[in-house]
C-alpha positions in Angstrom: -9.4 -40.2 1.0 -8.9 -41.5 5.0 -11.0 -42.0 7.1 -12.0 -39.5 9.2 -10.6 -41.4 12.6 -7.3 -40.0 11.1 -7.9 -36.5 11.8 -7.3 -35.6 15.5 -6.1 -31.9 15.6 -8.2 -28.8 16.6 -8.9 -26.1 14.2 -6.7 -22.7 14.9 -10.2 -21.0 13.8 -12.6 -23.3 15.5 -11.0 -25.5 18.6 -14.2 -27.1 18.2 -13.8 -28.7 14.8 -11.7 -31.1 13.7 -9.0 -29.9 11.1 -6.3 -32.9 10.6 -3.0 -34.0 11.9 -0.7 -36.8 11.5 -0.5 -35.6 7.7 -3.7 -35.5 7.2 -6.1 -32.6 6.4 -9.7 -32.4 6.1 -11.5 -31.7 2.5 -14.5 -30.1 2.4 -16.7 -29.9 -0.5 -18.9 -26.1 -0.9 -22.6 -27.4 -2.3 -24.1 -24.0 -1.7 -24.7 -21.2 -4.4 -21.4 -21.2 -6.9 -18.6 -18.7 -5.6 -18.8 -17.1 -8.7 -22.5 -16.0 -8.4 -23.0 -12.7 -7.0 -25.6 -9.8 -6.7 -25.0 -6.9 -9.0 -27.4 -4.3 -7.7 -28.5 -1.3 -10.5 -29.4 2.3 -10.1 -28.9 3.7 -6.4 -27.8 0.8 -5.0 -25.1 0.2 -7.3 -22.7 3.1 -4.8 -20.9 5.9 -6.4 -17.8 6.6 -6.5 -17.1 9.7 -4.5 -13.7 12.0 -5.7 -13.6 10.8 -9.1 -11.0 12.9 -10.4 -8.6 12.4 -13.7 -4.9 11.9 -12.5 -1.3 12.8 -13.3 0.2 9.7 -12.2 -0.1 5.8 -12.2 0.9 5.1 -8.7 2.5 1.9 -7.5 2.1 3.0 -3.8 -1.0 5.3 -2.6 -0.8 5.8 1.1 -3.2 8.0 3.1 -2.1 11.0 5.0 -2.6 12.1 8.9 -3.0 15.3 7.3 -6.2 14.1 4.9 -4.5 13.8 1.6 -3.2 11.0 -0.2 0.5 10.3 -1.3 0.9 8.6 -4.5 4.8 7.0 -5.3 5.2 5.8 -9.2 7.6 4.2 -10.9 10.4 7.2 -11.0 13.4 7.3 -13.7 12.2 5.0 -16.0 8.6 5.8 -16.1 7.1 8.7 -18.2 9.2 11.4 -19.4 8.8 14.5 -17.2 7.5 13.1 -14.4 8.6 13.6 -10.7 7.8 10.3 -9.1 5.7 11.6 -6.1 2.5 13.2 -6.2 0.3 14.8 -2.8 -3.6 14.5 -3.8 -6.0 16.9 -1.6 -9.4 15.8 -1.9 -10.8 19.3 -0.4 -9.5 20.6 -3.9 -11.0 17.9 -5.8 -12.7 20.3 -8.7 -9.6 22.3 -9.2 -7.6 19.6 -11.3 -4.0 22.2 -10.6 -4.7 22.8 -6.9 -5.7 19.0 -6.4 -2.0 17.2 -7.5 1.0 18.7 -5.4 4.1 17.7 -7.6 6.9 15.9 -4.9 9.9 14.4 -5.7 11.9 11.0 -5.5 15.5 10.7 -6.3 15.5 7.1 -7.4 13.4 4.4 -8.7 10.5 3.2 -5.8 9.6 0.5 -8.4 9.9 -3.1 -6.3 10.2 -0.9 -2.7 7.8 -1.5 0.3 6.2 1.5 2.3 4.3 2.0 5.2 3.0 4.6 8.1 5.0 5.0 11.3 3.3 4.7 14.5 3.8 8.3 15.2 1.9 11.6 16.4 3.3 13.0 12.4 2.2 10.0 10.5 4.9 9.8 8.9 5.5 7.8 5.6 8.8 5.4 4.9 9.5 3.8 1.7 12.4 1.7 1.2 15.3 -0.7 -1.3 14.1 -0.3 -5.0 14.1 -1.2 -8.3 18.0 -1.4 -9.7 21.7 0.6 -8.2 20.9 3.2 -5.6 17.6 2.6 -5.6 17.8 -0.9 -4.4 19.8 1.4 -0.5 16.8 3.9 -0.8 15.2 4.7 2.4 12.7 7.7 1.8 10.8 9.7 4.1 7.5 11.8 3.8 6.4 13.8 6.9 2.8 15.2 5.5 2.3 18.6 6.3 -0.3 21.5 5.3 -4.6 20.4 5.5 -7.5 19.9 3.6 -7.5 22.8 1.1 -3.7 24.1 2.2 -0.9 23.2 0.0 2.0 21.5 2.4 5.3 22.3 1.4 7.8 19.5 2.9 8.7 16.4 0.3 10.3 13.1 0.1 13.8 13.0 1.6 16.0 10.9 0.4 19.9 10.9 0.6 21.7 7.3 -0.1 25.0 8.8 1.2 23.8 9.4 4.7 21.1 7.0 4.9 21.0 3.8 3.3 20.1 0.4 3.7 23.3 -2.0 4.7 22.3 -4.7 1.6 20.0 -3.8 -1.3 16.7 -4.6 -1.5 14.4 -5.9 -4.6 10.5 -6.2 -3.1 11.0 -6.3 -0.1 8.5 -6.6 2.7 8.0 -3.8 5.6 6.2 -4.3 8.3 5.5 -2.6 12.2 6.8 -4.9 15.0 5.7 -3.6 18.5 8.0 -4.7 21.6 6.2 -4.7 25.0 
């Protein structure tokens, strides 16, 4: 321990604390209720879980839609045999198991890829690199269509030969980065 005449730097959470500097940091000690206490109500204030509904897929990326349904990515190619990689959920069909799971398709593995929602008036979805060869190029896009209770008909595109990534990528990270 140092003393505390060491520390001199302002908090970047709280200028009005003290947090460190001049390689030092500042150690705080929790004396309150353990961390790994908690409340677990019972009966109706337990919550419910709302569109609770068996599923066809164990998805590595769920994404939700503009359109109010949920996309679901899984690990395509080297997953479970007959599967397509891609499923649409529609909650507004939730007790009709068939109606519910929209099959979609993926050309190559998303396994290790990063996604996310453009900033646009479709909503689109991008997913992009992979898990091993082509997959590692992949950029895939989604643009959700139909509504709550109407089957959409559009899919994942996905073509390495027209558009790919320049090196390939192995979890990678995506982000959104606004210019002004």
């Amino acid at each position: 321990m140092a003393p505390e005449t060491d520390c001199n730097m302002a908090c970047s959470g709280d200028p009005n604390s003290i947090c460190g500097a001049g390689s030092r940091i500042s150690y705080y000690a929790w004396t309150g209720t353990p961390l790994y206490s908690w409340n677990r109500p019972t009966g109706t204030a337990a919550g419910e879980y709302q569109f609770l509904i068996g599923g066809v897929v164990i998805p590595l990326v769920t994404s939700q839609t503009i359109k109010g349904k949920v996309t679901f990515l899984e690990k395509f190619g080297t997953g479970a045999p007959n599967t397509t990689g891609a499923y649409e959920l529609d909650l507004a069909e939730i007790n009709n198991f068939t109606a519910a799971w929209r099959p979609m398709h993926v050309k190559t593995d998303i396994f290790c890829s990063a996604s996310l929602t453009l900033p646009d008036k479709a909503g689109r979805q991008i997913n992009v690199g992979g898990w091993a060869n082509d997959a590692t190029y992949g950029i895939r896009f989604y643009s959700p269509d139909g509504s709550p209770g109407v089957a959409g008909v559009n899919d994942w595109q996905e073509n390495v030969n027209e558009v790919a990534l320049q090196n390939g990528r192995w979890y990678p990270s995506a982000m959104i980065m606004v210019s002004h």
